[in-house]
KOLFI-559268 format. One record per residue (C-alpha): x, y, z; residue in three letters. Coordinates in pm, 1 decimal. Each point is the difference from the previous one (the first is absolute). Layout:
# residues N
+----------+----------+----------+------+
:        x :        y :        z : type :
+----------+----------+----------+------+
:        X :        Y :        Z :  ALA :
...
+----------+----------+----------+------+
END
This chain:
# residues 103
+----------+----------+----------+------+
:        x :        y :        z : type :
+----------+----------+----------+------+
:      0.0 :      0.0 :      0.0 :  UNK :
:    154.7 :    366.4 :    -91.2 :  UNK :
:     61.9 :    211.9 :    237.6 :  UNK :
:    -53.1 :    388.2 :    -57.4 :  UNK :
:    265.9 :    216.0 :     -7.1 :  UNK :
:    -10.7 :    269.3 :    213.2 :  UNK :
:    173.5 :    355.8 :    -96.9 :  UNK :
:    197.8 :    185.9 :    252.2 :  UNK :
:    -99.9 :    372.0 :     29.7 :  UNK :
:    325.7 :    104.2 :   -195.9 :  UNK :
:    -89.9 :   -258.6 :   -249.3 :  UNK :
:   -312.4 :    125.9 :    -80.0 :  UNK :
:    180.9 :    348.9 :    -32.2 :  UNK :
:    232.7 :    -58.7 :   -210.9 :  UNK :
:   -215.0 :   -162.9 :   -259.0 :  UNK :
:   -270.7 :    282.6 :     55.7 :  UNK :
:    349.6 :    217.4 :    -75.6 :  UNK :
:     27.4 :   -166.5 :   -331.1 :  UNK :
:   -345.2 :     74.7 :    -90.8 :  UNK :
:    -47.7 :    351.5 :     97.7 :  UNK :
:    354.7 :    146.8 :    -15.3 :  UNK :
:    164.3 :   -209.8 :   -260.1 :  UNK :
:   -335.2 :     18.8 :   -224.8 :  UNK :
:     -1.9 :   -370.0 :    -52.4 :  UNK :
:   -325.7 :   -160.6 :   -114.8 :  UNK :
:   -143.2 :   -150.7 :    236.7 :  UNK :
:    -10.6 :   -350.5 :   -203.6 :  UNK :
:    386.0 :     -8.4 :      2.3 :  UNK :
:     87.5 :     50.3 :    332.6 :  UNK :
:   -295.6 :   -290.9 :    112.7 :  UNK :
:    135.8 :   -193.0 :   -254.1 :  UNK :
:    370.3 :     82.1 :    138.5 :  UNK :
:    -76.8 :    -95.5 :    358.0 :  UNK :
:   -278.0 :   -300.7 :    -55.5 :  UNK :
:   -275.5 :    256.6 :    184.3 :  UNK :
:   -341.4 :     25.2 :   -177.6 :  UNK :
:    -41.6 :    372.8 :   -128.1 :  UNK :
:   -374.0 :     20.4 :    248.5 :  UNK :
:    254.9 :     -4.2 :    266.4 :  UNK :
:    258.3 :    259.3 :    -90.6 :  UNK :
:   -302.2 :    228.3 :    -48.2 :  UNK :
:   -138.2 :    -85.8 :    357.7 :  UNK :
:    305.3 :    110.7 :    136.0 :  UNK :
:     -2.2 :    349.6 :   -215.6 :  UNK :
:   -327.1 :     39.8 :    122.2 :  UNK :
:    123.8 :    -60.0 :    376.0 :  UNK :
:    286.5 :    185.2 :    -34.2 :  UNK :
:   -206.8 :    302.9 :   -158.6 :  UNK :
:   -272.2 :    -25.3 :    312.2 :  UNK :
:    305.9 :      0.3 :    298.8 :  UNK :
:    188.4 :    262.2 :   -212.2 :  UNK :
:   -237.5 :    280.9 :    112.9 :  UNK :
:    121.5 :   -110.3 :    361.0 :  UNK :
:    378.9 :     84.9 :    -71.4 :  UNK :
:    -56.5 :    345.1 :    -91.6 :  UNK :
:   -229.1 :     47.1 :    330.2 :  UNK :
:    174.8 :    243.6 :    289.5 :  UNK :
:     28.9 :   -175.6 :    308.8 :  UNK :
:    111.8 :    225.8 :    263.8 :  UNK :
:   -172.3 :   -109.2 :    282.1 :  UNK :
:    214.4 :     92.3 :    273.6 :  UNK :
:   -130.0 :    363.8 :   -109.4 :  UNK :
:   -349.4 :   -123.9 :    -59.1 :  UNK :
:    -15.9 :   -118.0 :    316.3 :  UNK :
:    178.1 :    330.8 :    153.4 :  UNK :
:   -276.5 :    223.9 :   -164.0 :  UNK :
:   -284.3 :   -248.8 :    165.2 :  UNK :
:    133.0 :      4.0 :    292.3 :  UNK :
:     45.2 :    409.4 :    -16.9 :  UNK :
:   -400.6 :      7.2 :   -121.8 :  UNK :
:   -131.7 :   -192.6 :    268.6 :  UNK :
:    179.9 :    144.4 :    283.1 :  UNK :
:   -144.3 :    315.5 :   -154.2 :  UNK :
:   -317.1 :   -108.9 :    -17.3 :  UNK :
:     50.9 :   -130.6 :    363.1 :  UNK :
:     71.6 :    342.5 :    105.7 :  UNK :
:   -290.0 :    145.8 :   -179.5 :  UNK :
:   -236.3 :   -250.2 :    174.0 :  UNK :
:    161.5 :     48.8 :    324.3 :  UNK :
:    -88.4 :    377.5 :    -50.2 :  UNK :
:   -331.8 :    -64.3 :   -111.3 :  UNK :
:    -65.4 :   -189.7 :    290.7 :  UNK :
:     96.6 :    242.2 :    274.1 :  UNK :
:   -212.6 :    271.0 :   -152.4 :  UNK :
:   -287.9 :   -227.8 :     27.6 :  UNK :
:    111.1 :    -62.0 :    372.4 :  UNK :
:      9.9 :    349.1 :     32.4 :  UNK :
:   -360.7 :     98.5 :   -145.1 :  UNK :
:   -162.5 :   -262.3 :    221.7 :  UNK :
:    158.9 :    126.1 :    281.4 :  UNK :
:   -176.2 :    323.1 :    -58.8 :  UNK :
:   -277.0 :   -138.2 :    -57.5 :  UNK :
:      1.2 :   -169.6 :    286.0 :  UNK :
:     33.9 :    267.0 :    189.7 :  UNK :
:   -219.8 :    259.8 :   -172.1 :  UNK :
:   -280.1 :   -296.7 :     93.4 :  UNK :
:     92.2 :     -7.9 :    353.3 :  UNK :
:     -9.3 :    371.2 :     55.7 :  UNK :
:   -308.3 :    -11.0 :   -181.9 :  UNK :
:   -137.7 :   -268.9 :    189.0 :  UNK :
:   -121.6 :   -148.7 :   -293.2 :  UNK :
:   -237.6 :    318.7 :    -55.9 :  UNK :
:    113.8 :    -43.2 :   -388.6 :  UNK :
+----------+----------+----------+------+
END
């Protein structure tokens, strides 16, 4: 019973090389390396959808920075938010007590 062959990633480059650097037709270089053509073109087509992914900035040690600056920030803001609301029921509080609930 045949085994498959399987392609190591630099394998699968370098014929994918042949085909879209060299300008080789796809029929020769399957033909040159015994791999049916279907499967040089799924590996364009793979190569193509990861590409976008290469090209991608990664930077999150500032990503993360900036979060961590907008939350704190937003921390701060709720923080404030919440004394002034401690603050107005105080009043309240006490404008009801002087009042004696005459309101």
């Amino acid at each position: 019973m045949d085994k498959r062959k399987r392609y190591t990633a630099e394998e699968k480059m370098k014929i994918l090389r042949e085909v879209l650097e060299d300008g080789k037709p796809v029929s020769d270089v399957a033909e040159a390396y015994g791999v049916h053509p279907n499967l040089i073109f799924n590996w364009r087509k793979q190569l193509f959808e990861v590409g976008a992914q290469l090209f991608e900035i990664k930077r999150g040690d500032i990503s993360a920075k900036a979060e961590d600056r907008k939350v704190a920030a937003l921390e701060g803001r709720l923080r404030h938010k919440d004394e002034v609301i401690a603050e107005l029921a105080g009043e309240l509080l006490e404008i009801k007590k002087k009042n004696c609930g005459l309101m």
